[in-house]
C-alpha positions as CSV (number, residue, x, y, z in Angstrom):
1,X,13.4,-43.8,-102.9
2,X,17.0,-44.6,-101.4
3,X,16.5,-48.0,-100.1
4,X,20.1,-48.0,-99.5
5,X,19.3,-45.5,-96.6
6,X,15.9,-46.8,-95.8
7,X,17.2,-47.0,-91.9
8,X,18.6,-43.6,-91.9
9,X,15.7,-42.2,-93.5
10,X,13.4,-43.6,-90.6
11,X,16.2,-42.1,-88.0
12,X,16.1,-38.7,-89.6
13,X,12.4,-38.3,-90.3
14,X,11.9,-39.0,-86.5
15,X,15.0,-36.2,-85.1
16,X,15.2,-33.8,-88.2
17,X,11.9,-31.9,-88.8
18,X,13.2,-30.2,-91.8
19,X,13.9,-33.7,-93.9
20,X,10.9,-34.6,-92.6
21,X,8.6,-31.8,-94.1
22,X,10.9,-32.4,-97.3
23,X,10.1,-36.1,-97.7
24,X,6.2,-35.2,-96.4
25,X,6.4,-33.0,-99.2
26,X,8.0,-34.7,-101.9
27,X,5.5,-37.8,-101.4
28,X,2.9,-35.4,-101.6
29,X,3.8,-33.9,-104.7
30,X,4.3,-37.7,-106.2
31,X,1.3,-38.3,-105.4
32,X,-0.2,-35.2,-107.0
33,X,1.4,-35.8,-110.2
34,X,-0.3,-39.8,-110.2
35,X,-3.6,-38.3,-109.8
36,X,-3.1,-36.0,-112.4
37,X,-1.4,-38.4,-114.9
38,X,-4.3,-40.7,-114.2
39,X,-6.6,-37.9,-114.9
40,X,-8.1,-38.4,-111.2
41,X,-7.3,-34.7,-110.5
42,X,-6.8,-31.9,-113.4
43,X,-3.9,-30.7,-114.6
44,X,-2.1,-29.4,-117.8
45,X,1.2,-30.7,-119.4
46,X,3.1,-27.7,-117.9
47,X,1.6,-28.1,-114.4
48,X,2.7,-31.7,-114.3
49,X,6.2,-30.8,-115.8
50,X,6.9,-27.8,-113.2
51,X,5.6,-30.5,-110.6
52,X,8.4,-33.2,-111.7
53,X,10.9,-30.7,-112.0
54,X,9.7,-29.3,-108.2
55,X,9.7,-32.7,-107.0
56,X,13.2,-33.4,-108.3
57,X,14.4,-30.4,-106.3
58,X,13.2,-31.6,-103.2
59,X,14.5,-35.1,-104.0
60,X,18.3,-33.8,-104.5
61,X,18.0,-31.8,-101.2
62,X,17.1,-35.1,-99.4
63,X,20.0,-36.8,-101.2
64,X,22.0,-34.4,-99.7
65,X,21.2,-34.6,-96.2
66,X,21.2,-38.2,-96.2
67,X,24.6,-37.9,-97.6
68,X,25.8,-36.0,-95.1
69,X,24.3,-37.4,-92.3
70,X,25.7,-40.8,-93.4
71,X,29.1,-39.8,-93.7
72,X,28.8,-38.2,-89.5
């Protein structure tokens, strides 16, 4: 995700605690969504789709903190 700020993201997830829960959580939630595509963990349609659309949330609220933070 973002390899274009891959060394901003390591600055920020070790002096910005709140991109750093975001990301925590957005890998999470990635992860959550494989296991339940893959039918390792349960899930419906829906749940999977509110996940993604959860997930993509989180991702544009990154996006804009790295956006910000790269323009400083």
């Amino acid at each position: 995700m973002f390899p274009e700020y891959r060394e901003l993201i390591t600055k920020l997830k070790t002096t910005d605690h709140h991109f750093t829960r975001l990301f925590d959580k957005h890998n999470e939630l990635d992860q959550k969504i494989k296991n339940m595509e893959n039918h390792v963990a349960p899930g419906t349609h829906e749940e999977i789709e509110n996940l993604k659309k959860e997930k993509l949330h989180l991702k544009d609220q990154l996006y804009a903190i790295l956006k910000k933070a790269s323009a400083a």
